[in-house]
C-alpha positions as CSV (number, residue, x, y, z in Angstrom):
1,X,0.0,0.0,0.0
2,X,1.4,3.8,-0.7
3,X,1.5,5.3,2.4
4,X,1.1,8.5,0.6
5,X,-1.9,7.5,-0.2
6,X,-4.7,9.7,2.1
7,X,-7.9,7.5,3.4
8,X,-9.3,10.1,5.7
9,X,-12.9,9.3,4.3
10,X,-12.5,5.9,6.6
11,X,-9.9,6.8,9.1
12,X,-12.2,5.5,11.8
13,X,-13.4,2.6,10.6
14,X,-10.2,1.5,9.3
15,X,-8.0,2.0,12.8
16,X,-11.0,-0.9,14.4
17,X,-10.3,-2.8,11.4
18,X,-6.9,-2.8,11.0
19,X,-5.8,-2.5,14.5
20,X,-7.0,-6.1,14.5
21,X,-6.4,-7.4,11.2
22,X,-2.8,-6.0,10.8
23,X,-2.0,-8.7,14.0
24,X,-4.0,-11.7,13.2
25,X,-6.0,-9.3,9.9
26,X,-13.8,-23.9,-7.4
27,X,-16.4,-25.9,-5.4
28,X,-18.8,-27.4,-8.2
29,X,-22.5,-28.4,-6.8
30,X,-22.8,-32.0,-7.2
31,X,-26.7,-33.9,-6.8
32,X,-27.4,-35.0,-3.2
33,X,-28.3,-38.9,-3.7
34,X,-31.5,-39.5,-1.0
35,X,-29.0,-42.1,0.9
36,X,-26.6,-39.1,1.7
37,X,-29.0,-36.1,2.7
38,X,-29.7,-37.9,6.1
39,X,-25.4,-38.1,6.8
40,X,-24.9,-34.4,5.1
41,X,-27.9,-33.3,7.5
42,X,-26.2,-34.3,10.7
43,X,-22.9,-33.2,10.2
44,X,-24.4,-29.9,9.1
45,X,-26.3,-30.1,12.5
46,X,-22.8,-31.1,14.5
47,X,-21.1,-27.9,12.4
48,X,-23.9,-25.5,13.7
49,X,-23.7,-27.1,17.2
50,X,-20.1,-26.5,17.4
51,X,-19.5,-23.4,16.0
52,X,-22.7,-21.8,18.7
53,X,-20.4,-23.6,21.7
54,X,-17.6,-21.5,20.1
55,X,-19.2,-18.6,20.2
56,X,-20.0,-18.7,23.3
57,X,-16.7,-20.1,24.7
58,X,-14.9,-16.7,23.5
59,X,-18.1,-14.6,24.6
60,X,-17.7,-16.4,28.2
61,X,-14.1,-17.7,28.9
62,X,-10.9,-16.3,30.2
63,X,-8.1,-17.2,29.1
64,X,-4.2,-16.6,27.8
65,X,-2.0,-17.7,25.4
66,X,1.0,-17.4,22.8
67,X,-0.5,-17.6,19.2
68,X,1.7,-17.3,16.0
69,X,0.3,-15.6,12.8
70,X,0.8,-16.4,9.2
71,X,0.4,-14.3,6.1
72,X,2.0,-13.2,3.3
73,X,4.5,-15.8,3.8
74,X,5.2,-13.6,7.0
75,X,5.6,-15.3,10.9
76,X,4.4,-13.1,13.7
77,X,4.4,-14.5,17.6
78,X,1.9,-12.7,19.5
79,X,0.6,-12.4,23.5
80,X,-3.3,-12.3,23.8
81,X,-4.4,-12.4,27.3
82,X,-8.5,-12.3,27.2
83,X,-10.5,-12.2,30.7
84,X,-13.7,-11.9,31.9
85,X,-14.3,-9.9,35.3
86,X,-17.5,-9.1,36.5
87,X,-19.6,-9.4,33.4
88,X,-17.2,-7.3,30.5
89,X,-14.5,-8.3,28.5
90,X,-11.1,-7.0,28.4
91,X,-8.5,-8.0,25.9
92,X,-4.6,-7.2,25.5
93,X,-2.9,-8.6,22.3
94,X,1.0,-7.9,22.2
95,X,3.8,-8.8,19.5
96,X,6.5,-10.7,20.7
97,X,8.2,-10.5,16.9
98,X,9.1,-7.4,14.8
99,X,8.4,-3.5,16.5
100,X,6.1,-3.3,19.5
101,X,2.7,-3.2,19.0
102,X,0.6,-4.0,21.4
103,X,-4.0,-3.1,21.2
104,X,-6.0,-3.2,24.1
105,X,-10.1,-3.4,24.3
106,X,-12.1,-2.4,27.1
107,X,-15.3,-1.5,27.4
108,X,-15.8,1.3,25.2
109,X,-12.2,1.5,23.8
110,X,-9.6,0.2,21.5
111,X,-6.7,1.7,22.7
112,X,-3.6,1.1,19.6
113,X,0.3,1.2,19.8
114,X,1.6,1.4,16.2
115,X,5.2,0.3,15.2
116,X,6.4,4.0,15.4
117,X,5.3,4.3,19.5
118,X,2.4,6.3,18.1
119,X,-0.9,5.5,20.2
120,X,-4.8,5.7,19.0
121,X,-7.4,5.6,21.2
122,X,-10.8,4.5,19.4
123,X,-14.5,4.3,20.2
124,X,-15.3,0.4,20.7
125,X,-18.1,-0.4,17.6
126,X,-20.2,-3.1,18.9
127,X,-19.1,-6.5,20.6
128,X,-16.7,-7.4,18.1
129,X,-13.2,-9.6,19.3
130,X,-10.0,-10.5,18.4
131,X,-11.5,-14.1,17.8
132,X,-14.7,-13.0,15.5
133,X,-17.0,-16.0,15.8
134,X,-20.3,-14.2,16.7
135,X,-23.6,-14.2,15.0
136,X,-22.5,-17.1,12.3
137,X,-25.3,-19.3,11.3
138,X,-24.8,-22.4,9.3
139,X,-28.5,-21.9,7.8
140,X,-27.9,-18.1,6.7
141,X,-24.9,-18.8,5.1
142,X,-26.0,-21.8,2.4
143,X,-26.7,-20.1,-0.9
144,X,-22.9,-18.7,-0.7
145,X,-21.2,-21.4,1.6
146,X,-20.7,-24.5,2.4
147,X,-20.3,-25.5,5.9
148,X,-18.7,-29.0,6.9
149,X,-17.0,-31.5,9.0
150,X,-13.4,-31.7,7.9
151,X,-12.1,-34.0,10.4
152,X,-9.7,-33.4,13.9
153,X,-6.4,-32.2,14.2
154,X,-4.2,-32.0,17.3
155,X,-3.3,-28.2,18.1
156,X,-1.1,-27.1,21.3
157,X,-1.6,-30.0,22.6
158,X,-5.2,-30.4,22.7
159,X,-7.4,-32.6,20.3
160,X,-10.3,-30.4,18.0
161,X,-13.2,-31.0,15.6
162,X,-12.7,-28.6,12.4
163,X,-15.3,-27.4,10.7
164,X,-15.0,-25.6,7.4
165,X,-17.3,-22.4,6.1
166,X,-16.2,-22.9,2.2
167,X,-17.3,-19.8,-0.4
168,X,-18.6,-20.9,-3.2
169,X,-17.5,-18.2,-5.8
170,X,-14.6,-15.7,-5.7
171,X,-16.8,-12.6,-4.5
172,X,-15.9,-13.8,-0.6
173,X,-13.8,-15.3,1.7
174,X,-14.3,-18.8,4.4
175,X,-12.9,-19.9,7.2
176,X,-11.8,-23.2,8.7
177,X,-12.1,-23.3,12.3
178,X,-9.9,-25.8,14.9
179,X,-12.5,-26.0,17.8
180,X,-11.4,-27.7,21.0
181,X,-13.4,-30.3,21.7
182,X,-13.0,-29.7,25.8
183,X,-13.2,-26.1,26.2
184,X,-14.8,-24.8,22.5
185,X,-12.3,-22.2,22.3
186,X,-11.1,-21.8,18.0
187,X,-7.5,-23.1,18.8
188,X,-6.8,-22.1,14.6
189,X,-8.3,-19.7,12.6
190,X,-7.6,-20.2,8.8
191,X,-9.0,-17.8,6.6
192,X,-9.5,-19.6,3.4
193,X,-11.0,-18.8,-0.3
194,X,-13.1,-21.5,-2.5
195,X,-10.3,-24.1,-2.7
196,X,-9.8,-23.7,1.1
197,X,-6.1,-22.6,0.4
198,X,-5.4,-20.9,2.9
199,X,-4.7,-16.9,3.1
200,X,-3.9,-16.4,6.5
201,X,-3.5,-18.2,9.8
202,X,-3.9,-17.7,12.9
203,X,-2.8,-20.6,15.9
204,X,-2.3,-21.0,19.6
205,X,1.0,-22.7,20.0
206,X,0.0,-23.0,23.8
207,X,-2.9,-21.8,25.6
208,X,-4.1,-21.7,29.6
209,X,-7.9,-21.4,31.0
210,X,-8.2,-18.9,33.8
211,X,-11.4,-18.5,36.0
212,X,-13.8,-16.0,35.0
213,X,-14.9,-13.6,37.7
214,X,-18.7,-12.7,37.9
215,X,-21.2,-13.1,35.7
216,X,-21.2,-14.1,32.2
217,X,-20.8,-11.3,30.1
218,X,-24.1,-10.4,28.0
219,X,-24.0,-9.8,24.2
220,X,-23.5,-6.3,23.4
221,X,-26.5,-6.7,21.3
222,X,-27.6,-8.5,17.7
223,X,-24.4,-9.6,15.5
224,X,-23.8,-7.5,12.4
225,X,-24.0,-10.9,10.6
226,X,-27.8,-11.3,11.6
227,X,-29.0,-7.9,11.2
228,X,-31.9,-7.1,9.4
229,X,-31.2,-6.0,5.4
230,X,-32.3,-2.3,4.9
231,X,-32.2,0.1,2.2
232,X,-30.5,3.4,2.1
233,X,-32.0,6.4,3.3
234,X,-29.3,8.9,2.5
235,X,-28.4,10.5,-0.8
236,X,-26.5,7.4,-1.9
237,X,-27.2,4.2,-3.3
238,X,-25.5,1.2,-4.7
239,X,-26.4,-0.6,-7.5
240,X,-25.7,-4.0,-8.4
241,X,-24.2,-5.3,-5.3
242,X,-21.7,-7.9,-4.5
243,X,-24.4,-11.2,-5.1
244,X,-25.6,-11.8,-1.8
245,X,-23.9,-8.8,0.1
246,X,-27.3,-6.5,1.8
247,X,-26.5,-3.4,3.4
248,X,-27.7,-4.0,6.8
249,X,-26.4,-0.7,8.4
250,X,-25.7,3.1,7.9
251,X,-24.8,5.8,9.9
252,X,-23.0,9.7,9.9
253,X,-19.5,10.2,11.6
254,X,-18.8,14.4,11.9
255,X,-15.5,14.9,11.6
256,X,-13.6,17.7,13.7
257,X,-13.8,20.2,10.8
258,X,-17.3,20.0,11.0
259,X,-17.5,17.6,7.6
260,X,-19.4,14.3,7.5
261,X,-18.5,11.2,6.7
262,X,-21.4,8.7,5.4
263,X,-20.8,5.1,6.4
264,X,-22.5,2.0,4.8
265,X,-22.1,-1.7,6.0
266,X,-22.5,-4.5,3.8
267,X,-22.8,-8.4,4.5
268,X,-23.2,-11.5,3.5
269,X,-24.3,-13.2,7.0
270,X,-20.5,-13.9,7.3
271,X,-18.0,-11.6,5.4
272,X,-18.9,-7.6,5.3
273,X,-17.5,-5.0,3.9
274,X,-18.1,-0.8,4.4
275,X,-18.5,1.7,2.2
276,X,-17.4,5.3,3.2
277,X,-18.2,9.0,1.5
278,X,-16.4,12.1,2.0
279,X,-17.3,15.0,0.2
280,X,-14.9,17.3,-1.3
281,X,-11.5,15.4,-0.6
282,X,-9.3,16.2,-3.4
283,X,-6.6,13.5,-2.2
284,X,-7.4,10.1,-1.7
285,X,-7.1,6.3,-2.7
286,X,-8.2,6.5,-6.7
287,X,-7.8,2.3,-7.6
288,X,-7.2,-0.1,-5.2
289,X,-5.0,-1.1,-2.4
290,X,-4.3,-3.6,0.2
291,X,-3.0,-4.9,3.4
292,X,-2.7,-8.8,3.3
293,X,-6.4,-10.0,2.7
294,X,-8.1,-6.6,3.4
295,X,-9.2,-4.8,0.1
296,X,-10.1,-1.4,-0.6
297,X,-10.5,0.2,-3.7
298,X,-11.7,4.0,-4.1
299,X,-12.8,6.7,-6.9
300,X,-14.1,10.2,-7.0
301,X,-17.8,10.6,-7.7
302,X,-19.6,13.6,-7.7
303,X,-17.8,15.8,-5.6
304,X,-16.9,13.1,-3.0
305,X,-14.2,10.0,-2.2
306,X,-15.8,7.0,-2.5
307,X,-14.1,3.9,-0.5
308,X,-14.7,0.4,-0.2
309,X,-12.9,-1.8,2.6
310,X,-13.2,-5.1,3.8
311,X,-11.8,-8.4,4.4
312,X,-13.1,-9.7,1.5
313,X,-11.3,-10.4,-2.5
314,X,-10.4,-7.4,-4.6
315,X,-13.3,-7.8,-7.1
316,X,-15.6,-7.5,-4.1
317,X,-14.9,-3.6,-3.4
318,X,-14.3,-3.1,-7.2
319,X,-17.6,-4.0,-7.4
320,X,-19.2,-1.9,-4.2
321,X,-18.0,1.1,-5.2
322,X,-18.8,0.4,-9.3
323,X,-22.3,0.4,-8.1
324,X,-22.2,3.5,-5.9
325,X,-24.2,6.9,-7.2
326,X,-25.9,9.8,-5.8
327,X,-29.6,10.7,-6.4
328,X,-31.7,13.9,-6.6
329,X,-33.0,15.6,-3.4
330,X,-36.3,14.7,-4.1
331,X,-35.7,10.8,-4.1
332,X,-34.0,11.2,-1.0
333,X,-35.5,8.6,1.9
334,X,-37.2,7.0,-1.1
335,X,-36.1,3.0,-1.3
């Protein structure tokens, strides 16, 4: 990525995203025979089973542990110490390779340590973890995913089921999840595209449970990946989306010179992306850019910067912000 390159239009929403990713950050349908569906049914049941428990076991657990992190044909060793004390969830993730960086998550904060010693301090945008597991549901996800039993695999020591969420096209990404089969905690992390190479990994080389003070922590409210689809009520829309990407949220972010900054966030019940526009930046990303497997790719459009980013394949945010235009005042709040 240029670092020239000036993405003011999503500062915000890309210090969350990338103050987490830059740590961690061709399937053809075949004819179920009538003997099989009965076999395919209860693995798919055992795959939604265990991927709730896992949910739940990051939601609800404390616990610490070294993890190493693959990408690019890069090794990272990181320090992520996750506890639970009296109902809220605090995290500290540290590098133990390269410059110190080091992110913290409280309650209402991300606080960030770059490589240069520089730190950000961020608002906290919904219940989201270092470990994302919430809100996936095997049933949501079948018109663009497959979701299956791969197997077991011994990791740090301990034996887990893995369970793979496959794309079926190019327009996404999938994961294949290591879940221990004692505690439920996602011991590997691979994200994957539709030949389930993998893109990058992340693994607990050891790993210790701690007690959890208090109560179990309560979600922070409904997952991004089952909220309701809705339609834009602001001067933008967005043609021809993604296939199966529904923009499920939008929102304003004033800026300290008084400017606005439209947000819109798209998803696929497991892979999102957001779309952000600025008006009157004269600098900005024009094309496309990247950091491992987060995209973006930007343009000028009407008097604003237009960016798409997301953890999701460069066509993807080509084609969110192809689709993007602006309508007359009159059509505005109109579907």
């Amino acid at each position: 990525m240029n670092p020239s390159v000036s993405w003011r239009a999503a500062s915000r929403g890309l210090v969350l995203l990338l103050c987490g990713l830059g740590f961690i950050q061709c399937v053809a349908a075949r004819e179920v025979r009538p003997e099989e569906a009965g076999v395919e049914g209860d693995a798919m049941r055992q795959a939604g089973v265990l991927l709730a428990r896992m949910a739940e076991a990051v939601r609800s657990l404390s616990y610490e542990g070294t993890l190493v992190y693959l990408h690019q044909n890069r090794l990272e060793t990181l320090s992520l110490d996750h506890r639970v004390e009296q109902g809220q969830v605090e995290e500290r993730l540290i590098s133990l390779s390269g410059p110190i960086r080091a992110v913290a998550r409280a309650k209402d904060r991300v606080m960030c340590v770059l490589p240069d010693g520089h730190p950000i301090s961020v608002e906290r945008a919904g219940g989201s973890r270092f470990l994302d597991t919430e809100g996936i549901d095997p049933d949501a996800l079948d018109e663009h995913y497959r979701v299956e039993m791969l197997g077991s695999a011994r990791i740090a020591g301990r034996e887990t089921e893995v369970v793979g969420i496959i794309p079926k096209d190019d327009l996404r990404y999938g994961y294949r999840f290591h879940i221990d089969r004692d505690s439920a905690l996602p011991l590997k992390s691979d994200l994957i595209d539709r030949d389930q190479e993998p893109l990058e990994q992340l693994m607990f080389t050891s790993i210790s449970l701690q007690p959890s003070e208090g109560p179990v922590p309560e979600m922070a409210g409904p997952s991004m990946r089952g909220a309701p689809a809705t339609s834009s009520t602001s001067q933008w829309r967005f043609d021809a989306a993604p296939a199966g990407f529904k923009l499920v949220m939008q929102h304003e972010m004033k800026q300290p010179d008084g400017s606005i900054i439209e947000h819109f966030l798209f998803t696929d019940r497991l892979s999102s992306y957001s779309v952000y526009i600025e008006p009157g930046v004269e600098d900005g990303l024009d094309g496309v850019a990247n950091i491992g497997a987060v995209h973006a790719a930007g343009r000028k459009l009407d008097g604003h910067r237009v960016i798409a980013v997301g953890e999701v394949p460069l066509e993807t945010v080509r084609a969110a912000i192809a689709g993007a235009y602006r309508v007359a005042a009159s059509d505005r709040g109109k579907p």
